[in-house]
C-alpha positions as CSV (number, residue, x, y, z in Angstrom):
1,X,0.0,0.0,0.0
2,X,3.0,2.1,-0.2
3,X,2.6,5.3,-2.3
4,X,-1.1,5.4,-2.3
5,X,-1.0,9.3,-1.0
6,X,0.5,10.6,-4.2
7,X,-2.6,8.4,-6.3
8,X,-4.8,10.7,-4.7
9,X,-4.3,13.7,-7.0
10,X,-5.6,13.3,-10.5
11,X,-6.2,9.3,-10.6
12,X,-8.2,8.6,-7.8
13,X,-10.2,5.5,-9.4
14,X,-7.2,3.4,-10.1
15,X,-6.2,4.3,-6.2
16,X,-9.5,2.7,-5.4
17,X,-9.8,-0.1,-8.0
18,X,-6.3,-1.1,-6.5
19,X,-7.3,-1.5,-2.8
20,X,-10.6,-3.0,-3.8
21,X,-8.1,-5.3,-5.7
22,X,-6.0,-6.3,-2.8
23,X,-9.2,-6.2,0.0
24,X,-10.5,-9.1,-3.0
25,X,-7.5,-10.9,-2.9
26,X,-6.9,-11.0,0.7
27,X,-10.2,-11.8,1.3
28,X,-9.9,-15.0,-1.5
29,X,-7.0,-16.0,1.0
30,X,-8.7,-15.8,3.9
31,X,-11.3,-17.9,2.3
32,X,-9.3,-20.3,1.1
33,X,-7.2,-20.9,4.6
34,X,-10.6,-21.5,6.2
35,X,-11.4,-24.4,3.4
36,X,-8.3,-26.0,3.9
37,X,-8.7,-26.1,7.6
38,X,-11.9,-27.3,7.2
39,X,-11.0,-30.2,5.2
40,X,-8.2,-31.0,7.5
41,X,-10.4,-31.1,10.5
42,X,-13.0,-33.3,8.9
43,X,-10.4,-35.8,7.0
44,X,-9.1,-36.0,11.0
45,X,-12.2,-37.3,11.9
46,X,-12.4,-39.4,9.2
47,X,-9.5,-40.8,10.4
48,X,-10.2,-41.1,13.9
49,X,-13.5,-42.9,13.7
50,X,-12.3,-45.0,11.5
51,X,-9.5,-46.1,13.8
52,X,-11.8,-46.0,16.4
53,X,-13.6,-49.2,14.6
54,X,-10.9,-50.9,13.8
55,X,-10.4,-51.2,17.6
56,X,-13.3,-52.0,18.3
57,X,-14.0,-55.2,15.7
């Protein structure tokens, strides 16, 4: 975000359409860490019950 004062003068829009840029992409990261923590959590259980029969039969 370094640099974004200056943008301010006659090219506002691009100044804008840049952060909106990086708050989408951020936000697509975000997103995509809280999928792949999902998926690790449930392919845990997955893995856990199914231990769980094996020691049981």
């Amino acid at each position: 975000m370094g640099g974004y004062s200056n943008k301010m003068g006659g090219k506002s829009t691009s100044g804008i359409n840049e952060e909106i840029i990086w708050i989408s992409i951020s936000m697509a990261i975000a997103i995509a860490v809280l999928i792949a923590i999902a998926l690790c959590y449930i392919l845990k259980e997955k893995c856990t019950k199914r231990q769980s029969y094996r020691e049981q039969s």
